[in-house]
Backbone as CSV, one residue per row, in Angstrom:
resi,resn,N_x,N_y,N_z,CA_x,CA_y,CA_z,C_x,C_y,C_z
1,UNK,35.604,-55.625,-23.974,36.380,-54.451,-24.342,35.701,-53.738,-25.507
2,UNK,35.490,-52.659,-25.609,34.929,-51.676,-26.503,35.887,-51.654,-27.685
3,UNK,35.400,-51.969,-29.080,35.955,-51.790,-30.235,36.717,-50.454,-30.422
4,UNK,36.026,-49.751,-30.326,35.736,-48.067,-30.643,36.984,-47.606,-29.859
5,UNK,37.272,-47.357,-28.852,38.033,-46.981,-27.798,39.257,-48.018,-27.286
6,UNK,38.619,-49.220,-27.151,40.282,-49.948,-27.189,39.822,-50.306,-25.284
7,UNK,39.052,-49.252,-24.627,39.555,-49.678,-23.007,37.824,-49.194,-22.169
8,UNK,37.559,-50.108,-21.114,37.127,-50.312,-20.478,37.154,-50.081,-19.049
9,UNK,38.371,-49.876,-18.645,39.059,-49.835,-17.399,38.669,-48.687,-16.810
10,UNK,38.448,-47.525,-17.362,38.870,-46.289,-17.012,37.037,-45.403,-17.030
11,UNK,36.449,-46.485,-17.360,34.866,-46.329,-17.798,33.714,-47.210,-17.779
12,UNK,32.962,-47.173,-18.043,31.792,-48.482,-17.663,31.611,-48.940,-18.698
13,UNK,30.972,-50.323,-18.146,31.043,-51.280,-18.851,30.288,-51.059,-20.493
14,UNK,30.814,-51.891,-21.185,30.313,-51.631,-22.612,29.123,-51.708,-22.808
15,UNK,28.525,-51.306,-23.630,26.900,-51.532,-23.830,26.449,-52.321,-23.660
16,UNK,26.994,-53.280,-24.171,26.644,-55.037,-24.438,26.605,-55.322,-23.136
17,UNK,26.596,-54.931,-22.292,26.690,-55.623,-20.801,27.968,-56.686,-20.570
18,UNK,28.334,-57.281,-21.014,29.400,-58.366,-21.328,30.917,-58.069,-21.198
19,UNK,31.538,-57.124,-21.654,33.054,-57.437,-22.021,33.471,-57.709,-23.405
20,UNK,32.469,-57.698,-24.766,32.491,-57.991,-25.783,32.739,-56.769,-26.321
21,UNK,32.253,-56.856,-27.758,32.120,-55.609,-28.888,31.277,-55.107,-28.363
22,UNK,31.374,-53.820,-28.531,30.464,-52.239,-28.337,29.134,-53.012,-29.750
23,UNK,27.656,-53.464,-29.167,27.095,-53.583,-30.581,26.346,-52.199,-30.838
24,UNK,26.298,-51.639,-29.875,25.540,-49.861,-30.371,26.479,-48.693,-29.604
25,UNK,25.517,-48.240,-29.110,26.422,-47.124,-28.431,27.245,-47.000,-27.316
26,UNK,28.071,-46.489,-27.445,28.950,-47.193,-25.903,29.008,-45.980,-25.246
27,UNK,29.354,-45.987,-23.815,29.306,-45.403,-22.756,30.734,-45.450,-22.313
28,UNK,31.671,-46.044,-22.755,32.964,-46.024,-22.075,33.259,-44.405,-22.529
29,UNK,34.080,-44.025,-21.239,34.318,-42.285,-20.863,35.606,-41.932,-22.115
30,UNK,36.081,-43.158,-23.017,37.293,-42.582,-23.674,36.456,-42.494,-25.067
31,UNK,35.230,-43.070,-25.247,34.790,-43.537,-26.419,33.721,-42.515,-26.921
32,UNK,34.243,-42.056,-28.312,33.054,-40.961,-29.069,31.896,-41.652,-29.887
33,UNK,31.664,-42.889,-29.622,30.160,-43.589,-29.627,29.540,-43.217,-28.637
34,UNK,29.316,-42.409,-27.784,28.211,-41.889,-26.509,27.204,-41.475,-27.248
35,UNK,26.426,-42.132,-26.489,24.860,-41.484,-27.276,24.631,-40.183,-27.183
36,UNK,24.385,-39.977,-28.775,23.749,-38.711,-29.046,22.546,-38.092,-28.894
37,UNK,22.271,-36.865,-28.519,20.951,-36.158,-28.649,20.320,-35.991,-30.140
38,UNK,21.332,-36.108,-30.753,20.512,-35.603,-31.679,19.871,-37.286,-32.481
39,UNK,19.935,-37.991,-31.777,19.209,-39.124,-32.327,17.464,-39.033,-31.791
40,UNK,16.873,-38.659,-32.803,15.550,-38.513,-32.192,15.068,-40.302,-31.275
41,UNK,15.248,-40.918,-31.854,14.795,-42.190,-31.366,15.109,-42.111,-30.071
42,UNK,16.736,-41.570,-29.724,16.939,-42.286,-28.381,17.327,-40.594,-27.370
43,UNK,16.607,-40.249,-26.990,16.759,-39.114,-26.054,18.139,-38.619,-25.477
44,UNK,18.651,-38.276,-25.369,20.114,-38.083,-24.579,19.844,-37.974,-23.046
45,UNK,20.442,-38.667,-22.644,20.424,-38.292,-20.980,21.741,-38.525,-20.375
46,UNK,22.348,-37.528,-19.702,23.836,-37.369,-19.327,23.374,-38.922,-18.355
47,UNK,24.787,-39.492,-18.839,24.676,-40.580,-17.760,26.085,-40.200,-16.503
48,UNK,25.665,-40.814,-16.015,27.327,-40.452,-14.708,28.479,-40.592,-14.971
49,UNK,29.184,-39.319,-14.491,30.649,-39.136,-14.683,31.244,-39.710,-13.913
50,UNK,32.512,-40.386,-15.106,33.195,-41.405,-14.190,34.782,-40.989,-14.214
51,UNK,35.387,-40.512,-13.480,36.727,-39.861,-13.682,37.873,-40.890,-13.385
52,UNK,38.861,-40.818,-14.031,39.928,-41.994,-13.672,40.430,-41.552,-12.080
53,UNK,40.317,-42.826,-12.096,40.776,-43.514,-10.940,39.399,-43.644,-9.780
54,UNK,38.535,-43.419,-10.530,37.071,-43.359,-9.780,36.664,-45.301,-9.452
55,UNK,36.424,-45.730,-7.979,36.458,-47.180,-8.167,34.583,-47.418,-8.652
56,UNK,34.969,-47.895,-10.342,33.998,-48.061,-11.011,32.951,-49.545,-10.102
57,UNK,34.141,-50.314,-10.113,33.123,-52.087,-9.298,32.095,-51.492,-8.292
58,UNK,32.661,-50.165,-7.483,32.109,-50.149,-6.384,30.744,-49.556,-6.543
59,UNK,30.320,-48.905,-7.675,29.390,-47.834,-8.031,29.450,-46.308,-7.456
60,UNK,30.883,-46.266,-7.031,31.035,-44.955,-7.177,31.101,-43.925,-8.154
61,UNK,30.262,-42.984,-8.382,30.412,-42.049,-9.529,29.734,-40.543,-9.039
62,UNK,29.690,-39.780,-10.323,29.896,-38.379,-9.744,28.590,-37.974,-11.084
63,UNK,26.995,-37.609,-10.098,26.258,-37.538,-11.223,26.040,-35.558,-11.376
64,UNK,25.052,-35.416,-12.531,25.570,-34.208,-12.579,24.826,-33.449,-11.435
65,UNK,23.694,-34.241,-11.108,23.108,-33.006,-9.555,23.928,-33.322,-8.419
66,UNK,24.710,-34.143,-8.020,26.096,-34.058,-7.326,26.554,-32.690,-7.001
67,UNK,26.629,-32.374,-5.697,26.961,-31.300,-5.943,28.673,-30.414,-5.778
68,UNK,29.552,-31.499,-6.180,30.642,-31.713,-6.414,30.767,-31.673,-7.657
69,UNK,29.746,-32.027,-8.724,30.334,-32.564,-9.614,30.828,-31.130,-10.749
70,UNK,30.484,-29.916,-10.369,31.135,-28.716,-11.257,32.465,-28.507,-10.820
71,UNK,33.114,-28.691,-9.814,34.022,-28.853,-9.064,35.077,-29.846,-9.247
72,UNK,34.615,-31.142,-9.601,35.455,-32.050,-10.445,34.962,-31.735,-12.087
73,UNK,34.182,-31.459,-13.069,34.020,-31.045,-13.853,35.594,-29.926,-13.942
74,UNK,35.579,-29.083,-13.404,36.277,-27.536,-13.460,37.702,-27.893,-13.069
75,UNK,37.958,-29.571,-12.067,39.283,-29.707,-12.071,40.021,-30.983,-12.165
76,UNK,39.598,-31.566,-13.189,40.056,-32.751,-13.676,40.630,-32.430,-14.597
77,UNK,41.883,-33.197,-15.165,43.033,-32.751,-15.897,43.236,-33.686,-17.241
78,UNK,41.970,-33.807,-17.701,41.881,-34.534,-19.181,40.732,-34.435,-19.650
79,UNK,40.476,-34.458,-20.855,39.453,-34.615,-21.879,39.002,-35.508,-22.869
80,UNK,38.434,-36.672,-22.207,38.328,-37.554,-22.863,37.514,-37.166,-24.605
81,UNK,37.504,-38.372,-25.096,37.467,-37.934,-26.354,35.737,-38.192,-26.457
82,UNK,35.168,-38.874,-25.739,33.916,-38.765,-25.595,32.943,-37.550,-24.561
83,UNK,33.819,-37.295,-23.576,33.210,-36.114,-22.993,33.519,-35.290,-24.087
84,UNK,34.471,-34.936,-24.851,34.616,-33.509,-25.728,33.260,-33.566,-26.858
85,UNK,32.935,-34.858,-27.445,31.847,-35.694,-28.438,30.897,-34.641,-27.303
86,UNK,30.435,-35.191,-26.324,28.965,-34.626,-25.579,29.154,-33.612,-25.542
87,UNK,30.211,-32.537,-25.187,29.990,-31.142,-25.299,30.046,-30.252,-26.281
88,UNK,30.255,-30.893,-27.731,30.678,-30.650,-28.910,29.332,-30.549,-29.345
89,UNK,28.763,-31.678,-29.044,27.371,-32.091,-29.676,25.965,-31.359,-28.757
90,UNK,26.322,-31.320,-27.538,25.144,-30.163,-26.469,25.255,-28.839,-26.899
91,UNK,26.777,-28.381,-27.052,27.003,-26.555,-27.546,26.127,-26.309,-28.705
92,UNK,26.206,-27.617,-29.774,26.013,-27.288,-31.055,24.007,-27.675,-30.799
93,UNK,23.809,-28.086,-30.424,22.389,-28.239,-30.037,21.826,-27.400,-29.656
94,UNK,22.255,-26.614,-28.582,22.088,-25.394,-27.741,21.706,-24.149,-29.259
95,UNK,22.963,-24.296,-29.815,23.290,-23.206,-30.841,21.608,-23.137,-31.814
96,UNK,21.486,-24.704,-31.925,20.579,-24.821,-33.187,18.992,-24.363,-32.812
97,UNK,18.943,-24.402,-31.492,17.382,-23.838,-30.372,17.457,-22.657,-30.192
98,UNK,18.310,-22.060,-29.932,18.709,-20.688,-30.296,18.479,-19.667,-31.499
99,UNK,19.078,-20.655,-32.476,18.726,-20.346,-33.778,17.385,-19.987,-34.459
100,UNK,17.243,-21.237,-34.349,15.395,-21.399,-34.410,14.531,-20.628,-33.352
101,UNK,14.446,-19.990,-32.008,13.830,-19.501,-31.315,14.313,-17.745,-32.161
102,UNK,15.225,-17.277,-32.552,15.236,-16.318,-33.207,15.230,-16.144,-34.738
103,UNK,15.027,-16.796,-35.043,14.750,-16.842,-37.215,14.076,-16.017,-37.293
104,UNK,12.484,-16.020,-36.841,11.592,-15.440,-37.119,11.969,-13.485,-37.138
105,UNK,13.084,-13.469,-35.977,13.609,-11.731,-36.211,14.518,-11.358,-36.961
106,UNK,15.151,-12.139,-36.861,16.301,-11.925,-37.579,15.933,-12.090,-39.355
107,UNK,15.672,-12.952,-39.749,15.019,-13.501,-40.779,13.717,-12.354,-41.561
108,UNK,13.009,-11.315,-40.323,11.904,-11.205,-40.859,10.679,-11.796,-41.118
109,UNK,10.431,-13.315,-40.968,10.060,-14.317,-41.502,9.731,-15.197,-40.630
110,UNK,9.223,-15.672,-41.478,8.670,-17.494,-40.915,9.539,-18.753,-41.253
111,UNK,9.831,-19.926,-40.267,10.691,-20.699,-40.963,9.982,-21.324,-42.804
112,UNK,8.599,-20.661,-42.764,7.815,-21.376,-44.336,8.724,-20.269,-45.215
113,UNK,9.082,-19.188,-45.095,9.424,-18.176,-46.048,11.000,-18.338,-46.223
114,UNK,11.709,-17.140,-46.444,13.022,-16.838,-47.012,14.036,-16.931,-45.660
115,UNK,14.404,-17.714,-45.064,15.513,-17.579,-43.928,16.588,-16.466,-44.389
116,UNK,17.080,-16.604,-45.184,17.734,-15.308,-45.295,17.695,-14.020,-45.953
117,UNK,16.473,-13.708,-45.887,15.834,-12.228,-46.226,16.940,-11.311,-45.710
118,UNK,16.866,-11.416,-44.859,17.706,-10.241,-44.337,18.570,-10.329,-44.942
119,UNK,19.323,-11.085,-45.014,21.018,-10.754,-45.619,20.631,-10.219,-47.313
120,UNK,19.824,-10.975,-48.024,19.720,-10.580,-49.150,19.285,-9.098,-49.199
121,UNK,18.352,-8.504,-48.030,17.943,-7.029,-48.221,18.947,-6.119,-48.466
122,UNK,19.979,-6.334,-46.818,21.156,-5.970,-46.638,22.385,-6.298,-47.451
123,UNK,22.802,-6.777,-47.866,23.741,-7.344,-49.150,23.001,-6.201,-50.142
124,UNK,21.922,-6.649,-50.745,21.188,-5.526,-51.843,21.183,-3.799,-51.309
125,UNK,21.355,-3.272,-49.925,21.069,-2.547,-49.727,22.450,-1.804,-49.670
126,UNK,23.406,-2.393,-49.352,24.683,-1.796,-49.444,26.079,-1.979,-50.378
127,UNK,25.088,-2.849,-51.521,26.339,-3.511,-52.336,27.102,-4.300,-52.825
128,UNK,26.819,-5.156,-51.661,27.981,-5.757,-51.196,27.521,-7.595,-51.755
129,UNK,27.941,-8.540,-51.423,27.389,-9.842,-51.305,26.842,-10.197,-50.257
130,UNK,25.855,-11.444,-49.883,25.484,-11.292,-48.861,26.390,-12.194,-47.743
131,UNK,27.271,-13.026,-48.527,28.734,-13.532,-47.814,29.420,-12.717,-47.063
132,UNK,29.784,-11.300,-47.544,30.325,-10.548,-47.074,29.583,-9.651,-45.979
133,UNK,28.531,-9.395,-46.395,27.640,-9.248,-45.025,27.618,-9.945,-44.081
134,UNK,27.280,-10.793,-44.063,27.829,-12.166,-43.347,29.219,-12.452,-42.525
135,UNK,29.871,-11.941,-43.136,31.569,-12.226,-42.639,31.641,-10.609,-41.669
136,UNK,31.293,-9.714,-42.451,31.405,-8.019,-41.521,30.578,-8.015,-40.205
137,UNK,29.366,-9.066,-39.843,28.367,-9.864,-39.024,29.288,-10.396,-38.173
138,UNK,29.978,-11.300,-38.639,30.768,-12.214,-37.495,31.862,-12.135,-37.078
139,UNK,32.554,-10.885,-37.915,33.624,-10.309,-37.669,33.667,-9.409,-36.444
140,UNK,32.388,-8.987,-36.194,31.938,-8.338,-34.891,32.350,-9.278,-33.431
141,UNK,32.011,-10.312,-33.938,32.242,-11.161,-32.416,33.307,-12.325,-32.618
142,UNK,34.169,-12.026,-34.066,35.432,-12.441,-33.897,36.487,-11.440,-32.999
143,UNK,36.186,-10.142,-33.006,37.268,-9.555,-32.820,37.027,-9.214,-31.311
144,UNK,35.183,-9.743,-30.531,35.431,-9.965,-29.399,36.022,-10.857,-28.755
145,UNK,36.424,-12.194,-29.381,36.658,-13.685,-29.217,38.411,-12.829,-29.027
146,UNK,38.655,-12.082,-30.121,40.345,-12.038,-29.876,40.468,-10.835,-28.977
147,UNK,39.403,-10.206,-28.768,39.781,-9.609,-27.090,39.950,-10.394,-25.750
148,UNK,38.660,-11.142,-25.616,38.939,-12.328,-24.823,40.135,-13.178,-24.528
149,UNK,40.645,-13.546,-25.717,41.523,-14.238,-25.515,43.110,-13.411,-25.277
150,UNK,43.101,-12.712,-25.579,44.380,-11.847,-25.554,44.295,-11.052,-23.700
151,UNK,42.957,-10.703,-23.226,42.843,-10.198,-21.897,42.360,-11.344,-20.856
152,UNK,41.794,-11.888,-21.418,40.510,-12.551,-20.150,39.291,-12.083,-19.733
153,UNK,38.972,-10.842,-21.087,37.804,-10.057,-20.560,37.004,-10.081,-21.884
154,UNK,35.397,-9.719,-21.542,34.464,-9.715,-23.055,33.748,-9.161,-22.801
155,UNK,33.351,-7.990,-24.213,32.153,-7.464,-23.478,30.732,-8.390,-23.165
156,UNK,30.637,-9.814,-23.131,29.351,-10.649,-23.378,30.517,-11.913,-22.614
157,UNK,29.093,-13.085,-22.779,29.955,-13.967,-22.027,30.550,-14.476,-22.982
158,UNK,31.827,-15.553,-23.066,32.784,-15.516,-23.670,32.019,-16.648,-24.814
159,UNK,31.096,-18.094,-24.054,30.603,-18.588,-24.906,29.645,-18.597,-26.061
160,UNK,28.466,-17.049,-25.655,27.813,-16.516,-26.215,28.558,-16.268,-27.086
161,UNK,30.282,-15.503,-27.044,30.691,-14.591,-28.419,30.900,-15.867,-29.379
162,UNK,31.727,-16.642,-28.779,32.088,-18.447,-29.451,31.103,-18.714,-30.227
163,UNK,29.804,-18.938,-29.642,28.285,-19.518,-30.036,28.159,-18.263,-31.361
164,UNK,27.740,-17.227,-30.896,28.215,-16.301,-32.643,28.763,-16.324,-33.754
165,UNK,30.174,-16.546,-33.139,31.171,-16.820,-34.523,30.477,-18.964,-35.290
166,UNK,30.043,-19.358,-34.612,29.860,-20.810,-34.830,28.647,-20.422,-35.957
167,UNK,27.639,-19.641,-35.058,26.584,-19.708,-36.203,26.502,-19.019,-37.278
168,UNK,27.445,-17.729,-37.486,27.266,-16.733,-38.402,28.534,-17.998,-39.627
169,UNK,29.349,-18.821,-39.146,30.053,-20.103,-39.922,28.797,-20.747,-40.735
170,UNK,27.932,-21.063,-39.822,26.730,-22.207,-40.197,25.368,-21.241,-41.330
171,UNK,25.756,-19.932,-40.924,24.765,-19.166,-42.096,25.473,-18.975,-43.079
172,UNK,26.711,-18.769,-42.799,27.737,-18.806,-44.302,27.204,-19.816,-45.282
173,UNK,27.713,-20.758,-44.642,27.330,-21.970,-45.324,25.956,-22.324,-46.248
174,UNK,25.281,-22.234,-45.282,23.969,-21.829,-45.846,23.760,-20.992,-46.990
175,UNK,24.172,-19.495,-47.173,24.570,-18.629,-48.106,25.203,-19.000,-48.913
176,UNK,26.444,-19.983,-49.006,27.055,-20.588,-49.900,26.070,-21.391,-50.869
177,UNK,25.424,-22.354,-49.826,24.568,-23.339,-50.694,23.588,-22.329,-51.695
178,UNK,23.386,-20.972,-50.804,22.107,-20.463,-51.884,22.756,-19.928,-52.901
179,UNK,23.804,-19.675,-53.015,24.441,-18.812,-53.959,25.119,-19.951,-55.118
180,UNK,24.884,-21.715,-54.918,25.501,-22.368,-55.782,26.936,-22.606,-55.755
181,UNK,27.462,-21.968,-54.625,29.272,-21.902,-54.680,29.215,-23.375,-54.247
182,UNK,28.218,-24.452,-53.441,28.791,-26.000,-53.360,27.398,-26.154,-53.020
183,UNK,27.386,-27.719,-53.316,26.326,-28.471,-53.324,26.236,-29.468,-51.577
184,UNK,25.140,-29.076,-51.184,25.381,-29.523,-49.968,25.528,-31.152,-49.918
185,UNK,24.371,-32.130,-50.311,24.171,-33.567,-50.479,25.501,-34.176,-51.347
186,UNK,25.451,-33.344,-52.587,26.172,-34.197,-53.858,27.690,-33.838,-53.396
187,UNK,27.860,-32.588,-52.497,29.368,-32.656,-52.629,29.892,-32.181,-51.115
188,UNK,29.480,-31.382,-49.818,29.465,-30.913,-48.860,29.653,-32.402,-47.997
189,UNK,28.123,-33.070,-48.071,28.180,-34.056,-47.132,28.655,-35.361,-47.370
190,UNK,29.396,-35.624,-49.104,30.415,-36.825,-49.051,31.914,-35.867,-49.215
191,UNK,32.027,-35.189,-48.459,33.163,-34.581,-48.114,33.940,-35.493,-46.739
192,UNK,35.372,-36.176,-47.099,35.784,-37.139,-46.011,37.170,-36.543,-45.618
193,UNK,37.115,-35.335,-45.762,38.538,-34.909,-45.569,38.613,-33.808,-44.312
């Protein structure tokens, strides 16, 4: 039985091969120990979806070139707490290749130089802070996010606008750290609340 999660039943077997403690990463479908991508050591590779009531003994499962499997993906009626972990952690991955494949324009720059040139030009150029530049930035594709959600319609796709508001959050932040308003190591990342 998996420490982490409590159950086995509903998912494959624990890492350990055994029925014991989870000793690394576990694979049970309720459990947010699923291996991560962002562990350089260990690659991520979607392993097979296993949906309740799926007969696990038998090796039945649902992989993702299946070509069912967007179909049960799109209509299964729970969210385990480890599938939400993998898509939490792929979106935000996605976001960060993204990021980095555009710095160099947005930025002006090279990742060796000023990542946020721009905002400082712009902030300097109109006044303002470059937080607030920043926020008038993402406020653009907040107020597509609350069209979306209020119609069912966007001018962009809906995750692209999502993926926006996430990163123009993650340049805030960033801006914060440059501006001294918090310390990322000494006080950001022993933040347990």
């Amino acid at each position: 039985m998996c420490e982490i999660c409590g159950d086995i039943a509903k998912g494959e077997i624990c890492c350990d091969g055994g029925g014991g403690d989870c000793a690394g990463d576990c694979n049970c479908v309720n459990c947010s120990r699923q291996p991560s991508s962002t562990d350089a050591s260990a690659p991520f590779s979607p392993s097979p979806t296993i949906w309740p009531g799926d007969d696990v003994s038998s090796g039945v499962t649902v992989t993702p070139d299946d070509p069912n499997y967007q179909l049960l993906v799109d209509t299964h009626d729970v969210m385990s707490p480890g599938r939400m972990d993998k898509l939490m952690r792929e979106f935000f991955e996605h976001l960060m290749e993204k990021c980095q494949r555009k710095n160099k324009a947005y930025a002006e720059t090279d990742v060796s130089s000023d990542a946020l040139n721009n905002f400082r030009e712009a902030a300097e150029d109109f006044g303002i802070s470059k937080l607030t530049y920043a926020m008038i930035l993402q406020g653009k594709h907040y107020r597509a996010w609350k069209t979306f959600v209020r119609t069912g319609e966007a001018p962009d796709k809906a995750f692209r606008i999502l993926g926006d508001i996430i990163v123009y959050a993650f340049l805030m932040y960033c801006i914060g750290v440059d501006e001294g308003k918090w310390k990322h190591e000494q006080e950001a990342m022993k933040d347990d609340d």
